[in-house]
Structures are given as structure tokens and as C-alpha cells.
C-alpha positions as CSV (number, residue, x, y, z in Angstrom):
1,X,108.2,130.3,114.5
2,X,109.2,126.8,114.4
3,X,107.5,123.9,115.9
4,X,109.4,120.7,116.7
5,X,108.2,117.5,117.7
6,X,110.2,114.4,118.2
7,X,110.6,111.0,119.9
8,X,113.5,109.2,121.4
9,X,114.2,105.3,122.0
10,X,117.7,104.1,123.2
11,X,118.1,100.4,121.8
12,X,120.7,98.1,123.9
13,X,122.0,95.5,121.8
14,X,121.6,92.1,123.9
15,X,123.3,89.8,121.6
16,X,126.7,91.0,122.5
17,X,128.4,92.9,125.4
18,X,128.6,96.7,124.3
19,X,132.7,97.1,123.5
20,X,134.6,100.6,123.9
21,X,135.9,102.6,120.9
22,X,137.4,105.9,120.7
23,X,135.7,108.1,118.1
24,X,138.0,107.8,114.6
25,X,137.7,104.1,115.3
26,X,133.7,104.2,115.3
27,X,134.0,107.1,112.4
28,X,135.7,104.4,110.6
29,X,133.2,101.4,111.5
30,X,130.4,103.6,110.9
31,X,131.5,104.6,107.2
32,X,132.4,101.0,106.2
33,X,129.0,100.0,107.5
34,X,127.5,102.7,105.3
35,X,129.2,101.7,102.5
36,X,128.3,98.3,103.2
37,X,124.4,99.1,103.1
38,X,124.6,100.9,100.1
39,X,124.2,104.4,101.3
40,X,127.0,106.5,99.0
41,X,129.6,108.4,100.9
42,X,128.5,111.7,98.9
43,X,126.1,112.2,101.2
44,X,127.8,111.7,104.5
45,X,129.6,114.1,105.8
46,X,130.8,115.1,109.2
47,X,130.1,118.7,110.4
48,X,132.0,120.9,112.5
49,X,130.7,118.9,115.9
50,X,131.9,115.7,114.6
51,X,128.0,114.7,113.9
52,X,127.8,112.3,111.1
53,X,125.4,113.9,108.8
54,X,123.3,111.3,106.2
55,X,121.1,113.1,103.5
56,X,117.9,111.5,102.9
57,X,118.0,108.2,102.7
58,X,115.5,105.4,102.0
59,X,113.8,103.5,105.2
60,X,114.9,100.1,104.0
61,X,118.3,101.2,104.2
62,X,118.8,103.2,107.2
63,X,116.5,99.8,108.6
64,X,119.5,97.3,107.7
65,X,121.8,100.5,108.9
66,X,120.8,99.9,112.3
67,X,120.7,95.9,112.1
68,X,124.1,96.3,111.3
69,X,125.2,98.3,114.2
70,X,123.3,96.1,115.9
71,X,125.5,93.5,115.4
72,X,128.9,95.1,116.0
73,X,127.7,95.1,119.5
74,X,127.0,98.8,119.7
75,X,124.2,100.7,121.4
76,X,122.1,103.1,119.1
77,X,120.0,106.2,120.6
78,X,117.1,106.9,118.0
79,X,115.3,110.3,117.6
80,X,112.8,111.0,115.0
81,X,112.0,114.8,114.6
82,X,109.7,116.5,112.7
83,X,110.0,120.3,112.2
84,X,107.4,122.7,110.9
85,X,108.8,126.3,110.1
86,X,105.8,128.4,110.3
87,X,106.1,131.2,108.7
């Protein structure tokens, strides 16, 4: 059995309008910005889906992640799930 709770906060960036980009341009954004807040591209991958997958990373750093998305102008959905497998 697994249990799953989670909780979800969209966060509309005010400082500048929200701009249009096709995915491999964001793919690209989004792994410069990574590289840029010191989060190693060994463990980011994209998966089958086109998800970006990050392994475990440190709160301070997925903190300035976001701050820097931020600024680009983009708009970030955040959920935060916590899964039990019960077994």
C-alpha cells in the first residue's frame, strides 16, 4: 500500500510579464540555470516524458533554483510530496 500526501502552490512571477518558449529552449534555460546554482548535471536527467528529473538536492539550492526562474520571468508550479510505502 502506499500513502501519498502532497501540497501544491502555483507562484506567478510579478516582476516581469510571463514570455513564451517552446520546450528545447526552456530545456536549455533550465540546465544553464542549474548549472549556474551549482546543482551538477550528473544528476539531472530527462526521462522518457520529457520530465526533468533532479536527484536530491540541498534546500538552499533548489531555494536560489527557483529565485532564478523567478527572474527569467517564468511561472513555477510547486508540489511537495511525501510517500510512505507501507509494506
Amino acid at each position: 500500500m502506499l500513502l501519498q500526501s502532497s501540497e501544491t502552490f502555483t507562484h506567478s512571477c510579478f516582476k516581469q510579464p510571463k514570455k513564451n518558449h517552446n520546450d528545447k529552449d526552456l530545456q536549455k534555460m533550465l540546465m544553464q540555470v542549474l548549472q549556474n546554482v551549482g546543482i551538477s548535471s550528473d544528476k539531472v536527467q530527462f526521462n522518457e516524458n520529457d520530465v526533468l528529473e533532479i536527484g536530491q538536492i540541498p534546500n538552499l539550492k533548489l531555494h536560489t533554483l527557483m529565485l532564478e526562474i523567478e527572474k527569467l520571468g517564468l511561472e513555477m508550479k510547486y508540489t511537495k510530496k511525501t510517500m510512505i510505502e507501507i509494506c
